[in-house]
Structures are given as C-alpha cells and as structure tokens.
N, CA, C and O atoms as a printed pandas DataFrame, in Angstrom:
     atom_number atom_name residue_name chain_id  residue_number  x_coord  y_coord  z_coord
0              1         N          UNK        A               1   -1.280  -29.695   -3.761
1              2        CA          UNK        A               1   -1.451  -29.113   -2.452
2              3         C          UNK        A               1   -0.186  -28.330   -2.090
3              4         O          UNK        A               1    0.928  -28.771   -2.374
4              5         N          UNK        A               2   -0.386  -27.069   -1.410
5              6        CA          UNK        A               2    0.638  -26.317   -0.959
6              7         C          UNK        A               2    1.019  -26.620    0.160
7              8         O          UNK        A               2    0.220  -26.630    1.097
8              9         N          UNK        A               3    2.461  -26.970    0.337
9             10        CA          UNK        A               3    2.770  -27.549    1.774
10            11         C          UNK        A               3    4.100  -26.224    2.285
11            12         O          UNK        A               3    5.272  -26.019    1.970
12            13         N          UNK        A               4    3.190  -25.630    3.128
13            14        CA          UNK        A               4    4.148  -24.784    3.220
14            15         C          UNK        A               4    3.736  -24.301    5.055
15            16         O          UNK        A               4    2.855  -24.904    5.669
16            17         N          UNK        A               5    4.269  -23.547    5.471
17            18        CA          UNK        A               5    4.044  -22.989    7.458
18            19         C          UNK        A               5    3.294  -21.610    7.148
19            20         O          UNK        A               5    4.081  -20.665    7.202
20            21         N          UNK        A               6    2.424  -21.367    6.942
21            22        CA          UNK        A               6    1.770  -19.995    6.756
22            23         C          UNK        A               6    1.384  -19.257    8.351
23            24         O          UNK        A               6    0.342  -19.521    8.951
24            25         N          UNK        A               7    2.263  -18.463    8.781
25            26        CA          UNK        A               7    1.669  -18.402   10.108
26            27         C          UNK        A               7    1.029  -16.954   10.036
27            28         O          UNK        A               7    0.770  -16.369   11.087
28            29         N          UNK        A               8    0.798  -16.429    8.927
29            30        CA          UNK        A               8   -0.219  -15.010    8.961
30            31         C          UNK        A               8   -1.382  -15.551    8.994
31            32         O          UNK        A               8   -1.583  -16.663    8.506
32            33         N          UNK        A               9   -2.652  -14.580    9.787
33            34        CA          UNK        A               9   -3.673  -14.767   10.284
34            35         C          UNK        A               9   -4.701  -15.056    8.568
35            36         O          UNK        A               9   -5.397  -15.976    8.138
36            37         N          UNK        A              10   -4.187  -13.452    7.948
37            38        CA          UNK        A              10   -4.228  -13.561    6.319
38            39         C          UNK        A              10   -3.567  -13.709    5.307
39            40         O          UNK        A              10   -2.410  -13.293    5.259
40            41         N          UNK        A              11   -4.045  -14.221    4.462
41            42        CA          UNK        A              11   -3.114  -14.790    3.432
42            43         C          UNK        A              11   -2.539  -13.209    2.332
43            44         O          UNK        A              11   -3.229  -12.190    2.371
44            45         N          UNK        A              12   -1.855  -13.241    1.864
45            46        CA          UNK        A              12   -1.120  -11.789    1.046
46            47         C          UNK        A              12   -1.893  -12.104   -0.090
47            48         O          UNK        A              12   -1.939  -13.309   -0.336
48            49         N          UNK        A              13   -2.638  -11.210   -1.007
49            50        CA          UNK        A              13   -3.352  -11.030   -1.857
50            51         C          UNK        A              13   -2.064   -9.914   -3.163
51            52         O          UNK        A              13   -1.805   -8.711   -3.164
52            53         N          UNK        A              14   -1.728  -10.699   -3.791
53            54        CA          UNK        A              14   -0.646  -10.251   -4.984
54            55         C          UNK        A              14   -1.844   -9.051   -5.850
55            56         O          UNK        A              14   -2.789   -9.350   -6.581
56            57         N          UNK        A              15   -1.488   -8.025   -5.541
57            58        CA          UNK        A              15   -2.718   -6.966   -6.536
58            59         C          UNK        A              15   -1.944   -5.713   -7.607
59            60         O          UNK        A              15   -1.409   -4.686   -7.188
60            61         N          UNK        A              16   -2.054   -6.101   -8.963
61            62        CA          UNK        A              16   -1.252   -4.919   -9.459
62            63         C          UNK        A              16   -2.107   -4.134  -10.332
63            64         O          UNK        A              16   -2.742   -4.378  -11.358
64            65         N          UNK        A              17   -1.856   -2.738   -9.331
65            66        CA          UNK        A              17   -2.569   -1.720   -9.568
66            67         C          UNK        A              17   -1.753   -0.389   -8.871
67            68         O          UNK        A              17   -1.042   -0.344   -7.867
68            69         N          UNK        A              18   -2.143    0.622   -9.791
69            70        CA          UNK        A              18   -1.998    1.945   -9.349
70            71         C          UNK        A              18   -1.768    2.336   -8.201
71            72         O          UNK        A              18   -2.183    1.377   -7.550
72            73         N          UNK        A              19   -1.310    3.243   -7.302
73            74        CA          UNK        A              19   -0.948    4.035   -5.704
74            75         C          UNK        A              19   -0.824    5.416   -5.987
75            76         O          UNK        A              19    0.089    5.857   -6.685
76            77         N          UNK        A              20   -1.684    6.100   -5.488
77            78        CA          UNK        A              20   -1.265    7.487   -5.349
78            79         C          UNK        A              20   -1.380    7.608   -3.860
79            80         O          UNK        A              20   -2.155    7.081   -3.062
80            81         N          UNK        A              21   -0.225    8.591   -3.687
81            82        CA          UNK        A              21   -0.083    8.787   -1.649
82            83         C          UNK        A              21    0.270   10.441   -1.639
83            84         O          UNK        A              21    0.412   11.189   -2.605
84            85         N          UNK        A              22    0.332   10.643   -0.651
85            86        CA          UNK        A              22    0.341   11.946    0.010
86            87         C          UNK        A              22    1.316   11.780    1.461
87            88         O          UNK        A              22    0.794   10.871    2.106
88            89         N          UNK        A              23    2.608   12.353    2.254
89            90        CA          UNK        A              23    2.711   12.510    3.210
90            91         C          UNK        A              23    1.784   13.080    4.257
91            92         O          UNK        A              23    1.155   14.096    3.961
92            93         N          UNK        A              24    1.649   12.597    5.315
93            94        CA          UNK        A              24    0.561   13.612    6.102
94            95         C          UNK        A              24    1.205   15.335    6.270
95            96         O          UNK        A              24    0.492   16.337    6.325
96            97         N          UNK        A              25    2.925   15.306    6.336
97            98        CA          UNK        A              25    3.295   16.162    6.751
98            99         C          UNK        A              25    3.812   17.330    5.444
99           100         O          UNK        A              25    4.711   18.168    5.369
100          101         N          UNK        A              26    3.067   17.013    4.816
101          102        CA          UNK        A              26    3.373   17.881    3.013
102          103         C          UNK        A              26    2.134   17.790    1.828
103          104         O          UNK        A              26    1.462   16.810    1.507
104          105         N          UNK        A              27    2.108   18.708    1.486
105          106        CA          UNK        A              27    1.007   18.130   -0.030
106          107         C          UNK        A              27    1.388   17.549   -1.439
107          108         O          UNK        A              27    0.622   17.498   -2.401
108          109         N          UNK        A              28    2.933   17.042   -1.406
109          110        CA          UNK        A              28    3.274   16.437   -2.390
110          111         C          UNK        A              28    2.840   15.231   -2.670
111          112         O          UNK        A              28    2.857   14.302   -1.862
112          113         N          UNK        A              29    2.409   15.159   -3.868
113          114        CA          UNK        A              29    1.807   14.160   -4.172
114          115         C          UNK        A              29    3.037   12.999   -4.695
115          116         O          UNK        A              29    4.145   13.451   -4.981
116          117         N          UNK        A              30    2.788   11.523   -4.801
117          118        CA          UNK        A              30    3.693   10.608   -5.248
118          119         C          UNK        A              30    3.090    9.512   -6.174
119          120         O          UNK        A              30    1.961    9.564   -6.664
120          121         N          UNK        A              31    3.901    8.615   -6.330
121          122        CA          UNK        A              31    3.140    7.947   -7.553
122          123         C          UNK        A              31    3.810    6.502   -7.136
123          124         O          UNK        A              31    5.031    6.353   -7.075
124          125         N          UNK        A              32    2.806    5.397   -6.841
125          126        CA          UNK        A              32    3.836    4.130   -6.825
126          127         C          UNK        A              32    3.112    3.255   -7.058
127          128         O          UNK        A              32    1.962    3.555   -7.377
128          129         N          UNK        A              33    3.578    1.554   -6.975
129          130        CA          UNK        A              33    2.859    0.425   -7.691
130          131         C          UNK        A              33    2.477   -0.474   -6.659
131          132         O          UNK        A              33    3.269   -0.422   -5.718
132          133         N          UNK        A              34    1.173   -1.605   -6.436
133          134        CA          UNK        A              34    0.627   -1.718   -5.074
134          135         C          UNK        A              34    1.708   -3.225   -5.578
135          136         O          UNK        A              34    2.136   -3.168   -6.731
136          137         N          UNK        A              35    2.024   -4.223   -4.910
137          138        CA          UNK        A              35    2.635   -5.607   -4.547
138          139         C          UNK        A              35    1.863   -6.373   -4.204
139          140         O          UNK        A              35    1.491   -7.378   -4.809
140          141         N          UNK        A              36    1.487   -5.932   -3.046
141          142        CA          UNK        A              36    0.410   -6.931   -2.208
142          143         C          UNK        A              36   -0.377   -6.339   -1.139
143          144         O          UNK        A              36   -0.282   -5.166   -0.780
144          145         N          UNK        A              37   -1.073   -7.117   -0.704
145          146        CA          UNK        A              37   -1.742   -6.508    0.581
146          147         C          UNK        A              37   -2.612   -7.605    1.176
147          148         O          UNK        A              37   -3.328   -8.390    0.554
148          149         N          UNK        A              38   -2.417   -7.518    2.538
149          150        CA          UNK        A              38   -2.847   -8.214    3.862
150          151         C          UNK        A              38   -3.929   -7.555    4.716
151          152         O          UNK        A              38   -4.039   -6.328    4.711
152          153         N          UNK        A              39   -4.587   -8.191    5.319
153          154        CA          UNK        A              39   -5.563   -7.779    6.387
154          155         C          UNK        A              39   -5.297   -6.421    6.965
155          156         O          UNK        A              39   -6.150   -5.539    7.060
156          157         N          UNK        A              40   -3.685   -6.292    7.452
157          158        CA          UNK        A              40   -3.209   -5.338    8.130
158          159         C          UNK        A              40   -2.120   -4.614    7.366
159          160         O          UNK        A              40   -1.668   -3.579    7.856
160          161         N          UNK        A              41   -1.643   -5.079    6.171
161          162        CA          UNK        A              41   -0.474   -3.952    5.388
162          163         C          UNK        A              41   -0.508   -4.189    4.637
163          164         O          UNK        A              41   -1.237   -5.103    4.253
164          165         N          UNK        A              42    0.526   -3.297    3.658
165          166        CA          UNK        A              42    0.645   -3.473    2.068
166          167         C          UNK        A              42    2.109   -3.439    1.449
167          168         O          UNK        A              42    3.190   -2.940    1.762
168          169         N          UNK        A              43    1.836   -3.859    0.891
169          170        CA          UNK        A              43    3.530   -3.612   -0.024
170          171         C          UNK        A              43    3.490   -3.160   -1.158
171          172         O          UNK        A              43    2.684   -3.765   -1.865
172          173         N          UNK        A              44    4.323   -1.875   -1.933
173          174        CA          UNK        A              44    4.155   -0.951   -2.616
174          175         C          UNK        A              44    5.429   -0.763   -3.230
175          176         O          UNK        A              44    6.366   -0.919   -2.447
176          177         N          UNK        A              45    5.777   -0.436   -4.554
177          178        CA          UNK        A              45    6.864    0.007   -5.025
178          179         C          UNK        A              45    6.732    1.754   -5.479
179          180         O          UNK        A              45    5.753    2.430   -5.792
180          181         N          UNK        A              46    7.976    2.037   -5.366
181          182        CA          UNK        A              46    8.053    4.296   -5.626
182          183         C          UNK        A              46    9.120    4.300   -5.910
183          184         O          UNK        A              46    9.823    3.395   -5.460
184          185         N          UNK        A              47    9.781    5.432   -6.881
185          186        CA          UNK        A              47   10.580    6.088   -7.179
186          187         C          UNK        A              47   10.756    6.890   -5.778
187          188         O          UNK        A              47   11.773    7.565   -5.936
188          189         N          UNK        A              48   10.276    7.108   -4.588
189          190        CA          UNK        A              48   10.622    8.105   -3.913
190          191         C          UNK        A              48   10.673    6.924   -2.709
191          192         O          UNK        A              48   10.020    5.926   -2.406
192          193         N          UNK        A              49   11.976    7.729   -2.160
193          194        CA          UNK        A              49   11.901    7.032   -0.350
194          195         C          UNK        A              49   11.650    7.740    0.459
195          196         O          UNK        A              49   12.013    8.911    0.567
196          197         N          UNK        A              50   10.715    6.872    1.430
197          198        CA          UNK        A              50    9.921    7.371    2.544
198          199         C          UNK        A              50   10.656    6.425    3.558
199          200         O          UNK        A              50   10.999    5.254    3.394
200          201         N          UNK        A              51   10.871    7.590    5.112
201          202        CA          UNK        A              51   11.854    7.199    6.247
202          203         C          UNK        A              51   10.286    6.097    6.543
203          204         O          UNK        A              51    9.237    6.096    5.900
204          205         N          UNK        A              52   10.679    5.263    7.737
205          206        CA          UNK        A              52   10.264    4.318    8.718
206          207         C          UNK        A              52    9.554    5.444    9.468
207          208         O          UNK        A              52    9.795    6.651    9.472
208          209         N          UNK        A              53    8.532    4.670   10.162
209          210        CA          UNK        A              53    7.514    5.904   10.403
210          211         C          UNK        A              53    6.762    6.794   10.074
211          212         O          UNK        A              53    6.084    7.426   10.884
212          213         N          UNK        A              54    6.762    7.044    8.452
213          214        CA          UNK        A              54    6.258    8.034    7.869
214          215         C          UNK        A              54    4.694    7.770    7.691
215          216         O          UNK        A              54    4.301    6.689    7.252
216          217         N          UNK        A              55    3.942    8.645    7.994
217          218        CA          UNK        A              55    2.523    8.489    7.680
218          219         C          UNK        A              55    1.891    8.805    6.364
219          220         O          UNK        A              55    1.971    9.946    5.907
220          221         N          UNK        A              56    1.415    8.077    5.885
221          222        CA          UNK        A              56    1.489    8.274    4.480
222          223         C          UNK        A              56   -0.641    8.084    4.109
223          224         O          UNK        A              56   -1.359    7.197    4.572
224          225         N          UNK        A              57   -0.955    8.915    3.441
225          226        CA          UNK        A              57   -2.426    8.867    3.085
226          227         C          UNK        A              57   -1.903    8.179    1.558
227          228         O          UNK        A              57   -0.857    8.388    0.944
228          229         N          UNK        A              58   -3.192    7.186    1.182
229          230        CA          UNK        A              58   -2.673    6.373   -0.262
230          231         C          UNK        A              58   -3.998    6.118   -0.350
231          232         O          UNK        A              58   -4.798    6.165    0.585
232          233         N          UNK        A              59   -4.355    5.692   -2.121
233          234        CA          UNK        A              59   -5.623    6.032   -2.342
234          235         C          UNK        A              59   -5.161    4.476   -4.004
235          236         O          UNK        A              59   -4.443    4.612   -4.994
236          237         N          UNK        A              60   -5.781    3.556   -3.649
237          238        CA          UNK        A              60   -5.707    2.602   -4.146
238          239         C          UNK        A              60   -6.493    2.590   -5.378
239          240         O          UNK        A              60   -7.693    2.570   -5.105
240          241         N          UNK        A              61   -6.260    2.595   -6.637
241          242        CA          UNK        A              61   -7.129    2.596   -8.203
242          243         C          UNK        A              61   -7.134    1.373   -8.692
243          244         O          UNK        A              61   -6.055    0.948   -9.105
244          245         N          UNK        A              62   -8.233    0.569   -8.768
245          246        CA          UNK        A              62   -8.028   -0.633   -9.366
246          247         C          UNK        A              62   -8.364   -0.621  -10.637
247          248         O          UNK        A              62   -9.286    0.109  -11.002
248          249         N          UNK        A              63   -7.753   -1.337  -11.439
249          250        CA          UNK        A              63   -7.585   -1.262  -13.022
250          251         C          UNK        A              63   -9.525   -1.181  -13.214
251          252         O          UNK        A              63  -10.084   -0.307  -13.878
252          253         N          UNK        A              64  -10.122   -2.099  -12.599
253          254        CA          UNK        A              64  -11.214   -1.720  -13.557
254          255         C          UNK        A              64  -12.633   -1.127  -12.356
255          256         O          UNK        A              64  -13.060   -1.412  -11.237
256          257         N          UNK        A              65  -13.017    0.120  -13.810
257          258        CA          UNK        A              65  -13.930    0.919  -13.068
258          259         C          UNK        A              65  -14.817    0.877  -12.118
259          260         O          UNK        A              65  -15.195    1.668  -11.253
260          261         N          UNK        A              66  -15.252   -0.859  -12.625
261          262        CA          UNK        A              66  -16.399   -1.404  -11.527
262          263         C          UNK        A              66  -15.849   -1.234  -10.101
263          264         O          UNK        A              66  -16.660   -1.196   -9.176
264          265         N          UNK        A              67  -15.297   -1.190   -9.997
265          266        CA          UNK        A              67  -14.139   -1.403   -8.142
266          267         C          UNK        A              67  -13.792   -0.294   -7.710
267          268         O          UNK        A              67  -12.569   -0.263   -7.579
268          269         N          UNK        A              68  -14.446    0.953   -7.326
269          270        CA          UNK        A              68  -14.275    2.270   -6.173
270          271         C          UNK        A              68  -12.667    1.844   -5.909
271          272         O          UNK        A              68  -12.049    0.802   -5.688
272          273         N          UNK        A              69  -12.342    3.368   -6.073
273          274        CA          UNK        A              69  -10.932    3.526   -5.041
274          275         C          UNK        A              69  -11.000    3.005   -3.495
275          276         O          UNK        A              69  -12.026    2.720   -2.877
276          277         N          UNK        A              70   -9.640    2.949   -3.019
277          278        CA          UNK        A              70   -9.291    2.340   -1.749
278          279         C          UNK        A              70   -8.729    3.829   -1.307
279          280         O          UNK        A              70   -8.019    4.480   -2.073
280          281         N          UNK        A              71   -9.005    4.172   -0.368
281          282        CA          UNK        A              71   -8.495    5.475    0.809
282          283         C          UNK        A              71   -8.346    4.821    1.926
283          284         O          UNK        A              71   -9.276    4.187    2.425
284          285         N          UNK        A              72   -7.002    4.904    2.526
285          286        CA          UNK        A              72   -6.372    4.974    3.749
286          287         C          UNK        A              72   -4.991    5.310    4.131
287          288         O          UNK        A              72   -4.188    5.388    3.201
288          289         N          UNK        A              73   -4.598    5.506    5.229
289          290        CA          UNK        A              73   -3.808    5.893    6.102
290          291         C          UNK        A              73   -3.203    4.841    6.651
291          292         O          UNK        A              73   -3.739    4.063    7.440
292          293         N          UNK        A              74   -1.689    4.767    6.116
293          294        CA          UNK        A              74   -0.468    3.771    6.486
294          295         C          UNK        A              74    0.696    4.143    7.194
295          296         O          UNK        A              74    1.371    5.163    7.061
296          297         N          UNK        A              75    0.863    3.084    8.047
297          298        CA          UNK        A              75    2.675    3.629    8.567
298          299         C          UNK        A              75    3.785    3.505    7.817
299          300         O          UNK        A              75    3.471    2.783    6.870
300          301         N          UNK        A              76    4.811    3.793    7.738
301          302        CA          UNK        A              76    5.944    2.983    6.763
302          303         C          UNK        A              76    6.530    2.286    8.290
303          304         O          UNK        A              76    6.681    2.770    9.412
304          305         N          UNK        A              77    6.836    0.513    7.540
305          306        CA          UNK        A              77    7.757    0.012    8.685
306          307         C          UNK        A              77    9.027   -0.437    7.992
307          308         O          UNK        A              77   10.085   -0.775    8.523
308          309         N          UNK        A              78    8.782   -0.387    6.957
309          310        CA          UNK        A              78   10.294   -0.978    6.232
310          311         C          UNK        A              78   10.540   -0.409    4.789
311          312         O          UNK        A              78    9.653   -0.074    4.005
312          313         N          UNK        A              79   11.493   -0.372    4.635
313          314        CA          UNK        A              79   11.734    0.362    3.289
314          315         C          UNK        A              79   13.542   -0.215    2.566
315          316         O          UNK        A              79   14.636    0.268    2.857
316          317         N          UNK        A              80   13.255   -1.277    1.670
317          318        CA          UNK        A              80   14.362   -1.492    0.935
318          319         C          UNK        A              80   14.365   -0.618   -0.750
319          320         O          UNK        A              80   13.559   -0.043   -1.482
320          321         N          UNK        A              81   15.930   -1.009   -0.726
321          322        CA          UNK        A              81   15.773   -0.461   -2.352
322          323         C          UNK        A              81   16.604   -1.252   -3.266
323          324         O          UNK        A              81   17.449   -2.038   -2.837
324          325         N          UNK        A              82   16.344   -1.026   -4.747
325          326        CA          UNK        A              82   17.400   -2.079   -5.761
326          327         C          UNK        A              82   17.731   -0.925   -6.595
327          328         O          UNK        A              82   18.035    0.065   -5.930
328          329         N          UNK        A              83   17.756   -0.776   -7.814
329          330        CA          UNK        A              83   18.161   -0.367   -8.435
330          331         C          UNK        A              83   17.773    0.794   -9.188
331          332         O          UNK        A              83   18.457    1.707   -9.651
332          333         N          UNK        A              84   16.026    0.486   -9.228
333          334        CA          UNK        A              84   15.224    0.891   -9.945
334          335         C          UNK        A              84   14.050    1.594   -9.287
335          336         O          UNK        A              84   13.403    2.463   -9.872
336          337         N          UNK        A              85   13.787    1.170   -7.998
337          338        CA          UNK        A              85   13.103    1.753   -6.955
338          339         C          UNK        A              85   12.826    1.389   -5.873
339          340         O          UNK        A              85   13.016    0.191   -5.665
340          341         N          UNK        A              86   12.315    2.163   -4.819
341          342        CA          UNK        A              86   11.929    1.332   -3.551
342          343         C          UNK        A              86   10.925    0.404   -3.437
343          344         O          UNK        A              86    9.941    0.396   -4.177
344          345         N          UNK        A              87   11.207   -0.720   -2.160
345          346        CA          UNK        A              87    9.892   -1.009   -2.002
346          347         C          UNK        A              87    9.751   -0.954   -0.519
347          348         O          UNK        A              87   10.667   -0.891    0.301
348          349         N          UNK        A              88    8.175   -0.995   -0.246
349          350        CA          UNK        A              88    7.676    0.243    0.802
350          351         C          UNK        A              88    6.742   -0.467    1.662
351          352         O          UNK        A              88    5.624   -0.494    1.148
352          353         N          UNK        A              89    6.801   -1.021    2.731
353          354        CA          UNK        A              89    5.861   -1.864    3.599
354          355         C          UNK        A              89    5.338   -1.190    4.508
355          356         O          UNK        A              89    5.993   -0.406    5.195
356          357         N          UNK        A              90    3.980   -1.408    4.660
357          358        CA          UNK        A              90    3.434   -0.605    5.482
358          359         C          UNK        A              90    2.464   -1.401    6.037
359          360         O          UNK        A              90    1.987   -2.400    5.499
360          361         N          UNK        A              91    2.029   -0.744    7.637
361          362        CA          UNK        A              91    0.671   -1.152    8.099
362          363         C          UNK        A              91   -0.488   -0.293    8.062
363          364         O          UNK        A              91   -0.268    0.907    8.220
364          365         N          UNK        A              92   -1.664   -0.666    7.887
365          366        CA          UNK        A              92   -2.715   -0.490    7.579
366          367         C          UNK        A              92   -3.229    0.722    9.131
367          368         O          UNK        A              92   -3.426    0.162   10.209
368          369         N          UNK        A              93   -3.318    1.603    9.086
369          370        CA          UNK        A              93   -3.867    2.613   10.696
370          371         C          UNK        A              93   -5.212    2.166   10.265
371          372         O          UNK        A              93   -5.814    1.221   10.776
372          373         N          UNK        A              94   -5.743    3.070    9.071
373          374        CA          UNK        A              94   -7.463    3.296    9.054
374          375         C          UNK        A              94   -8.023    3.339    7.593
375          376         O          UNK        A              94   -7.666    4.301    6.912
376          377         N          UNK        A              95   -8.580    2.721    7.217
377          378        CA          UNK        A              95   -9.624    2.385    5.916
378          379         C          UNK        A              95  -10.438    3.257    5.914
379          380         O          UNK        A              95  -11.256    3.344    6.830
380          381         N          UNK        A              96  -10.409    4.197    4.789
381          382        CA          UNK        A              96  -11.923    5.059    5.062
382          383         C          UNK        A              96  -12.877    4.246    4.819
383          384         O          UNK        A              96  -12.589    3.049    4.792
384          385         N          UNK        A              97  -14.093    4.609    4.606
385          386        CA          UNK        A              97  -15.591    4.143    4.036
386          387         C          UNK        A              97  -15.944    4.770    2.990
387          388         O          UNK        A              97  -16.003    5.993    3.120
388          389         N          UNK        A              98  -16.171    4.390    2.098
389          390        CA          UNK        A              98  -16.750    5.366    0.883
390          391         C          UNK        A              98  -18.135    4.828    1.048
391          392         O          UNK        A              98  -18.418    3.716    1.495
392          393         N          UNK        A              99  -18.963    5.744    0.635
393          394        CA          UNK        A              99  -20.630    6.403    0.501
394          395         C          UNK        A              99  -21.005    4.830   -0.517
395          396         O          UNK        A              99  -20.491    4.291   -1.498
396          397         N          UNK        A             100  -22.130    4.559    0.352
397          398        CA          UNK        A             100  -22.809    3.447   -0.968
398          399         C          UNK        A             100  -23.795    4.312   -2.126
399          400         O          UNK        A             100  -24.635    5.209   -2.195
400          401         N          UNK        A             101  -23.177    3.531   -2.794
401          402        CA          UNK        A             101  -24.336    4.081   -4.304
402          403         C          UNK        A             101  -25.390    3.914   -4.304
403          404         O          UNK        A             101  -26.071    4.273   -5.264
C-alpha cells in the first residue's frame, strides 16, 4: 500500500511519448518529450525555452497507432533547466475534439 498525502484532485499519469508544439505567436515549429500529465497540465521536456506565460499549441503522438493524436492549447507556468534541456509545465486552456471514426 502507498502511504503517501496526495492532495491532487488527479493522480499524474507518467506518459512517454512524442510533443510537437507551435507558439501561438510564431509558426516555428518545436520538438519535445511528454513527462506526465494531469487532469489540468502537463510536463514536457525541449531543447528550447519557453518564457512563463507562453501559449503554446502541442499536439500529443502516442507511440502506438491505435491512439489518435492529442491537440491542445497550454500555458507555460514554470520552466526549469539542467544540463541537457528544459523542463516545461504547463496548464491545460482547451482540448480539441477530434472527429469520431
């Protein structure tokens, strides 16, 4: 049994897979690695740093085909770095819907 104080509403789901993002305010595209993700945010690693606040469109690829991409629109609220790259926390604005098959 895990004895631990969990006071998030959701539990963090550890997911490693692909990130492609977009600034809202540019068409450069970026490339980064997903960490985790919650009801309401995600955590992401990039070679590129993005300020606090930045609105960022990201489009989630899960390793296997059966599983449609993820499209949405994140804030940046925190942004550390080590050595090798950033990592990039964000909250969740809006989930698109993709079309049922």
């Amino acid at each position: 049994m895990i004895n631990h104080a969990e006071k998030r509403d959701f539990m963090r789901m550890f997911i490693d897979c692909s990130l492609s993002l977009t600034t809202t305010d540019s068409s450069k595209n970026f490339q980064g690695h997903m960490i985790n993700l919650s009801n309401k945010g995600l955590l992401f690693t990039s070679n590129q740093k993005f300020e606090v606040g930045a609105i960022l469109k990201i489009v989630l690829t899960p390793r296997h085909s059966e599983t449609p991409p993820v499209h949405a629109t994140v804030i940046v609220v925190r942004v550390s770095s080590n050595e090798l790259s950033y990592e990039v926390a964000c909250k969740i604005r809006d989930i698109e819907s993709q079309p049922a098959l």
